[in-house]
N, C-alpha and C positions, 0 to 999 in steps of 0.2 A: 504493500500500500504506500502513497505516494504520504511521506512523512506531513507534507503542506496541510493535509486534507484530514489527515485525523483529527478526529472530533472530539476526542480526549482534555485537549489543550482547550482551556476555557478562556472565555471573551472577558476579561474583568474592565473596571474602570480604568487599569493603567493602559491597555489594550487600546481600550476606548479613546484616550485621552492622545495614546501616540496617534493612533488613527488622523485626531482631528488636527495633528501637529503636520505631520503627511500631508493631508489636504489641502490647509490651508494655503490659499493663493495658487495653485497647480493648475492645469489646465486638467487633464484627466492621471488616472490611477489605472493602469491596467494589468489585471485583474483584481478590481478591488478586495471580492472576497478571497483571494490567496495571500493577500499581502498579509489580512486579519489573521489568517492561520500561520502565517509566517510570523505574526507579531506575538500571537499565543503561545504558539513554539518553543519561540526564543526566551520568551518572560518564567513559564514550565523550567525549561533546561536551564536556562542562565547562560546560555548561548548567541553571544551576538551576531547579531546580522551581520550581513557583508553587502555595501553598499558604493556603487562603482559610479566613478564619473572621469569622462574621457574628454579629454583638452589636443588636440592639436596645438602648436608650437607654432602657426603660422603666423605669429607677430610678435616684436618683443613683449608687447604691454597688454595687458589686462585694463579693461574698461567696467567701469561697473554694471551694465547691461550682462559682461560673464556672472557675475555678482550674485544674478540672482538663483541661480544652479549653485553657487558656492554657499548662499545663504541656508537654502533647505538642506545640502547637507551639512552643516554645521548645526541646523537645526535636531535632525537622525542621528549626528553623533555625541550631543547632548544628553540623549537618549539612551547612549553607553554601548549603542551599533557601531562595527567597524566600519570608517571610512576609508575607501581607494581613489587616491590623486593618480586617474591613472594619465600620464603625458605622452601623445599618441608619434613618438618618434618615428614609427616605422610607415603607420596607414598619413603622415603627412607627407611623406614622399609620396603617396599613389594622389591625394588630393581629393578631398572632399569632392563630390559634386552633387550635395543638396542642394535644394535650392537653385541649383546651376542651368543657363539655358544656354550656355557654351561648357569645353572641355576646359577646367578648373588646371593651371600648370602646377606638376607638383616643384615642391621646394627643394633645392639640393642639403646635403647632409652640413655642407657647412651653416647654413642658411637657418634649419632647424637646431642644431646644438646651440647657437646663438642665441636665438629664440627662449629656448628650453632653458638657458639658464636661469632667466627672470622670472617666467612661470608661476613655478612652486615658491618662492619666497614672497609673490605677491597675493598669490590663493594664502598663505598663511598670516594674511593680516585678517582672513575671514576665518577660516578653517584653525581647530586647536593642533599647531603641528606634534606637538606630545602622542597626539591619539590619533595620528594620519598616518597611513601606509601609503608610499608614494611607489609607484612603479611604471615602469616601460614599457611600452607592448612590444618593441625588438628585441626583449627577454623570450619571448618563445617563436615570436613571428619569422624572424631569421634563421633558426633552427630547422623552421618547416620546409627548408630548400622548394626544390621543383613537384620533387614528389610526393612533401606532403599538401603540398597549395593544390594540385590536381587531388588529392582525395579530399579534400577541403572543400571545394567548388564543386565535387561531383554530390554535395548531403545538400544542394540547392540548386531550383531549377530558374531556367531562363523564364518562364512565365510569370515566375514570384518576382521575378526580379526585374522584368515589364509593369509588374502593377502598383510602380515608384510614381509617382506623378510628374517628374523630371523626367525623367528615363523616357516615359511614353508619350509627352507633349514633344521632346525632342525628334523621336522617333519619328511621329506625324508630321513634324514639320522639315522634316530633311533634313533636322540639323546633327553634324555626326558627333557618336557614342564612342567612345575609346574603350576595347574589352578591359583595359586597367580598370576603369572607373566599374564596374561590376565587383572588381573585387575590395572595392574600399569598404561598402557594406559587409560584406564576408569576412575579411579583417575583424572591422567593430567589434559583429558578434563573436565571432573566436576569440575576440578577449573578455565577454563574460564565462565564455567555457574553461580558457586558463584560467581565471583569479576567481571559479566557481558563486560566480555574485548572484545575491538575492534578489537585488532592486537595482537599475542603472537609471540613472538622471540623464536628463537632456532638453534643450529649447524644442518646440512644437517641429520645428523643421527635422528633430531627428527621429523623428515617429519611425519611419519606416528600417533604417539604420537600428533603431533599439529593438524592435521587433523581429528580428533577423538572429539577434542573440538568442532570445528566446527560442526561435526554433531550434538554431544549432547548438542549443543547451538541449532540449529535448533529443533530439540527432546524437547526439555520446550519450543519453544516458542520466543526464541530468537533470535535477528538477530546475523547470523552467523560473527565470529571475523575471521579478514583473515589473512595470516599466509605468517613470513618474516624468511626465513632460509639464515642464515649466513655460508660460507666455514668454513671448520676444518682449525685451523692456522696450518702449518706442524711446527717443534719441531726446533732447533739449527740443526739436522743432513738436513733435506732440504727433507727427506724423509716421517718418520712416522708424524704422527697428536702430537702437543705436549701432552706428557703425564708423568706425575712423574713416573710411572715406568718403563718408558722407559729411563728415564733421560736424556729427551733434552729439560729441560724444562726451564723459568725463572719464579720464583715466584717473585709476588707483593711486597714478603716482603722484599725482597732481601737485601742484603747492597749495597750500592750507588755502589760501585767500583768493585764487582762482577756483578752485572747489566748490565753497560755501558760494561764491559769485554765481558760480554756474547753477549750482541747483536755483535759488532766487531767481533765477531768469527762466525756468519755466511755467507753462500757464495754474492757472487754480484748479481747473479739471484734471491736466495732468499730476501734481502732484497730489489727487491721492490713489491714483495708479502705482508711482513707486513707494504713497506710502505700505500700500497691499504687498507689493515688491519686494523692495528694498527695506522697510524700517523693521526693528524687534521691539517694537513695542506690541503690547496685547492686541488682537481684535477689538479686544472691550476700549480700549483704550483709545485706538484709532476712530472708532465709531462717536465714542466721547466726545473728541477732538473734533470730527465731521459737525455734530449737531449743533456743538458753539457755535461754529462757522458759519451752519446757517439758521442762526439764531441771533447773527448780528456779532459777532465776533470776527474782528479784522482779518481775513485770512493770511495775509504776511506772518500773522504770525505762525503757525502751523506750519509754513514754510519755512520758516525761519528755524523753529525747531527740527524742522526734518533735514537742512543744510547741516545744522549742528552735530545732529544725530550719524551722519554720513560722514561730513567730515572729520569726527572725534575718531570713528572706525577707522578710516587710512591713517590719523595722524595720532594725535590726542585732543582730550578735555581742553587742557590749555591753548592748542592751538584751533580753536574752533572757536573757544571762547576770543581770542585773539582775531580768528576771521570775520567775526560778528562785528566787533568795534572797527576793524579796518575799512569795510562795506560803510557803516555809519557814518566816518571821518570822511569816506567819498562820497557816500551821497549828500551831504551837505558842504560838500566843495573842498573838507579838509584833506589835509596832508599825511597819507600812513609815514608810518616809523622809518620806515624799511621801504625802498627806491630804492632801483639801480641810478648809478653816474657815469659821468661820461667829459671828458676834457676835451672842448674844441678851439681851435685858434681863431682869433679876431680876424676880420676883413684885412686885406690888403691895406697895410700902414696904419694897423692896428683900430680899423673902421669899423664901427659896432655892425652886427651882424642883424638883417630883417628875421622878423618873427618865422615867417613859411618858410625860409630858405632854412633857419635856426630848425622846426620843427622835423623839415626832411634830414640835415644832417644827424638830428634827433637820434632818427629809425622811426618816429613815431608818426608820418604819414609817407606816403608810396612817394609823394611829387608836391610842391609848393603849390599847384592849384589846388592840391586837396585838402593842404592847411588855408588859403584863403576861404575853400567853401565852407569849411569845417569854423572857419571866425566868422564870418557869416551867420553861422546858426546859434554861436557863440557857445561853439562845443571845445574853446581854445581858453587854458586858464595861465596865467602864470603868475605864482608864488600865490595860489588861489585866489588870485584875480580875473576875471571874464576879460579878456582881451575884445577888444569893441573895432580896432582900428588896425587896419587889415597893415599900413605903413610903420607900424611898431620897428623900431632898432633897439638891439639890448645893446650894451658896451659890457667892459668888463664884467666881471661878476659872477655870483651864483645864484642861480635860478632854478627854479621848480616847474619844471614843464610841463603840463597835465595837456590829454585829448580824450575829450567822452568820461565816463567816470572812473575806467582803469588800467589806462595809460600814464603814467606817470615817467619823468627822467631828471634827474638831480645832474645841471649841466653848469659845468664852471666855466668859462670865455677868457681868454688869458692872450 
């Protein structure tokens, strides 16, 4: 009997309660009811789960959009379930092609070890690394030479593997399929049959990729791992999925004070999508929070704790507290602590230098008509003064050069 399905292992409140920890915010659970016997199971035996989540290495950086697959499982290993960082060295070389309506280029091995080093130290500003099992899929994937990827590929058919929605739009459309890109899925799942996992995470795109595990768990013999897909976080604009080359994204590594800036600048409907997302604070809590809001409670603020809240997690308490006041000191025109500077030489025969030309040598607009249009709008301050007069010359000195509210350049004229 398939140990998942024994009815021995009873449903209790803690059952219950991981259940609802599971759920929360996910898109689906599939098979919900195995997961509850997988969770009775474990709680009986005192056997933690084994609970896999797979990163490709195709960028150095981590954005918080990953975040939100890194969150639940920090959530399940709270739980005292084992977590697997697993970093897909091997299937990055074959290249994803989720989502894809072209053949995705895979990345060379230099390209990926690069990659792969940032990774795991930045999944571990979310993840407890004490209680993370990090591993490689080129631990057994390389092993598998020619002849075990042909018995590999032979426990799956090409019609499963037509019924991808990329795969068979592409198909229809002429657009060509590379036999590698078949085996990126087959990969995936062979690595929940190596690291034997009960539950793989993944964003909604990897639906069909997580499900393929499952089979070829079943295929050796194993009992099938069930599969928890997470919503794509949408980006700063409130529309696309966050993505760097989209650029509405916020990376992990961010500085403290670009961070907190970022998240404020998304809309009120958006932010409580990543509150559901992104924040650890309760349900109850969050819903708390909603009713004030619309109850006549300023929504900034809400915002404003949820930048906090985000930026405390990559940084600290103190620097978030510190990105708070630095926002405040620019939105009302003031001066943060902390600018960069910058030493530029006077005009020819020591001739004070005009404002736009001063601002382009800056870096802080493209071309001096950008700084006139930008004094114009009187989006041009210096020493937190609205510049009005497009003819301005500085001479010697040091000066505070602000554009918009967080541009700032500390320039001394000599």
């Amino acid at each position: 009997m398939n140990p998942a399905q024994n009815s021995a292992y009873l449903v209790t409140d803690r059952v219950r309660e991981a259940l609802n920890i599971t759920l929360r915010a996910c898109d689906e659970l599939i098979p919900q009811e195995e997961w509850v016997k997988k969770l009775a199971r474990s709680e009986a035996t005192g056997k933690p789960l084994r609970i896999k989540l797979g990163l490709d290495p195709t960028a150095p950086d981590i954005h918080i959009g990953h975040t939100v697959v890194l969150n639940k499982m920090r959530q399940l290993q709270d739980l005292g379930h084992t977590v697997i960082f697993l970093i897909g060295d091997f299937t990055s070389m074959i290249g994803d092609p989720s989502g894809r309506n072209t053949t995705r280029p895979p990345l060379t091995r230099d390209q990926i070890e690069a990659n792969a080093q940032t990774y795991y130290k930045q999944a571990a500003l979310v993840l407890d690394p004490a209680r993370t099992e990090i591993r490689y899929n080129s631990e057994w994937s390389d092993p598998l030479g020619a002849r075990g990827m042909i018995q590999l590929a032979s426990r799956y058919t090409v019609a499963r593997m037509m019924e991808r929605n990329d795969f068979n739009d592409r198909f229809k459309s002429g657009t060509p399929i590379s036999v590698h890109e078949f085996l990126y899925p087959l990969m995936q799942g062979y690595d929940s049959v190596a690291l034997q996992s009960d539950l793989e995470l993944g964003g909604t795109d990897q639906k069909f990729n997580l499900l393929v595990g499952r089979q070829l768990q079943a295929e050796y013999g194993q009992e099938p791992q069930c599969i928890l897909t997470m919503p794509l976080l949408e980006g700063l604009d409130g529309v696309e999925k966050m993505s760097k080359s989209k650029n509405n994204y916020i990376g992990i590594s961010e500085e403290p004070n670009t961070m907190f800036a970022k998240v404020l600048s998304i809309s009120d409907v958006l932010m409580w999508r990543w509150y559901a997302l992104l924040s650890f604070k309760s349900e109850a809590d969050i819903a708390a929070l909603k009713a004030e809001v619309e109850t006549g409670r300023n929504p900034k603020d809400a915002k404003v704790a949820l930048a906090k809240e985000i930026t405390a997690r990559f940084h600290s308490a103190a620097a978030a507290d510190a990105a708070e006041q630095d926002f405040i000191n620019r939105s009302k025109g003031g001066i943060p602590d902390e600018i960069a500077e910058m030493h530029l030489p006077l005009g020819e025969g020591g001739a004070a230098v005009g404002i736009a030309a001063l601002l382009k040598l800056a870096g802080l607009v493209a071309s001096s008509g950008e700084g006139n249009r930008l004094i114009d709008g009187a989006g041009v301050r210096v020493d937190a003064s609205v510049v009005s007069d497009k003819g301005l010359k500085l001479s010697a000195g040091t000066y505070v050069l602000q554009v918009g509210k967080r541009k700032f350049m500390r320039v001394t004229l000599a």
